[in-house]
C-alpha positions in Angstrom: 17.9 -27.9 -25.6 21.0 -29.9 -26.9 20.3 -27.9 -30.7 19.5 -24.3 -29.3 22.2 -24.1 -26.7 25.2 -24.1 -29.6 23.4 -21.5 -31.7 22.5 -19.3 -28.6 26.1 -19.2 -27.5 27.3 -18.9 -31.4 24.6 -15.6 -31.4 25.4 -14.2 -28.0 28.8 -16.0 -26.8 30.8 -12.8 -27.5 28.3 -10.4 -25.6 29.8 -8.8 -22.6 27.7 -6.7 -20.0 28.0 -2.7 -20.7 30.5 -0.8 -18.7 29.4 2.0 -16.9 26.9 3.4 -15.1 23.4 1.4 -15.3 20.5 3.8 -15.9 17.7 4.0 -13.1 14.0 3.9 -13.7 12.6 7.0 -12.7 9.5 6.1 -10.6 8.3 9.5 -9.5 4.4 9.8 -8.2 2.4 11.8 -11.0 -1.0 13.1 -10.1 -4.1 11.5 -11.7 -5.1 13.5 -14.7 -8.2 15.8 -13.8 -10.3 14.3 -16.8 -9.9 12.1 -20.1 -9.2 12.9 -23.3 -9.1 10.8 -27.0 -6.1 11.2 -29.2 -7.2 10.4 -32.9 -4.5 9.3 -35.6 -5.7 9.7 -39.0 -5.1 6.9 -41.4 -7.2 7.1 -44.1 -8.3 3.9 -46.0 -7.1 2.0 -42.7 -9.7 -1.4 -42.7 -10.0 -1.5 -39.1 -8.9 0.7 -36.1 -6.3 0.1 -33.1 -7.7 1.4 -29.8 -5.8 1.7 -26.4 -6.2 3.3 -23.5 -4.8 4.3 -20.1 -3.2 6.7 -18.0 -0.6 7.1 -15.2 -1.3 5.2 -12.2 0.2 5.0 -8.6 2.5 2.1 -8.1 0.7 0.8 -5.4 -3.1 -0.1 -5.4 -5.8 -2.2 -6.5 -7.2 -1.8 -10.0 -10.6 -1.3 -8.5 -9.1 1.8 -6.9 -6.7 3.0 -9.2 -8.5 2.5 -13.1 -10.8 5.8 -13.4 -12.7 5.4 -16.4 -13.2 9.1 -16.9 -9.6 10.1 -17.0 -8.5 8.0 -19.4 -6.0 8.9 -22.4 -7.4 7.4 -25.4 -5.0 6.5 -28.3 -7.5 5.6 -31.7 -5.4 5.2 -35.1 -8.1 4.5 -37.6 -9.7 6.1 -40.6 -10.5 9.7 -39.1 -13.5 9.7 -41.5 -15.2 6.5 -40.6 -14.8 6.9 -36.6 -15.1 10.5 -35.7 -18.2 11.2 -35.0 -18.9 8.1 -32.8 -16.0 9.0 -30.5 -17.7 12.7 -30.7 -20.9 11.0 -29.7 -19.1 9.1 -26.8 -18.2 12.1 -24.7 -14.8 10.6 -23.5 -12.7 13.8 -23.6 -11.5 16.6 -25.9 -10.1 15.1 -29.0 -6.8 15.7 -30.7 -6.3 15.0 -34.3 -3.0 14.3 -35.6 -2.3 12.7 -39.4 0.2 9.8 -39.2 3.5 11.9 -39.3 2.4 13.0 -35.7 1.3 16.8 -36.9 -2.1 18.4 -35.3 -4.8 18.5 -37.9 -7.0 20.4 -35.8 
């Protein structure tokens, strides 16, 4: 502690808290989507794929009662070529493609 407290206040000594107004989180209640869908990035020649998924949930609950499977968003950036037409065969929602820049491909 005695070494990392000097360079912590050389780094931050001199940082003040903002003026101003501090922004609020907005924590609305958003309804459950009515089904899942799978949101493929293309990247071709990628070696392996990154998969997550989710959706907006109520900020009270139990996972038990709040994760629904079948309305999940799925985010999959991965070679389009190589993982298509398993997610096809996986029936999880309609698919969006989009190349890495963001734009629809389909």
């Amino acid at each position: 502690m005695d070494e990392v407290l000097p360079l912590l206040e050389k780094a931050f000594g001199k940082w003040r808290e903002a003026s101003g107004t501090i922004p609020r989180k907005n924590l609305a209640s958003v309804d459950l989507a009515d089904k899942g869908r799978v949101i493929i990035i293309d990247k071709p020649g990628s070696p392996q794929s990154l998969i997550l998924a989710g959706h907006i949930a109520p900020l009270t609950g139990t996972p038990d009662k709040v994760i629904k499977a079948d309305r999940l968003t799925w985010l999959i950036v991965g070679d389009r070529e190589k993982i298509e037409a398993e997610l096809r065969a996986l029936e999880l929602g309609p698919l969006t493609i989009m190349d890495a820049d963001g734009n629809l491909v389909e």
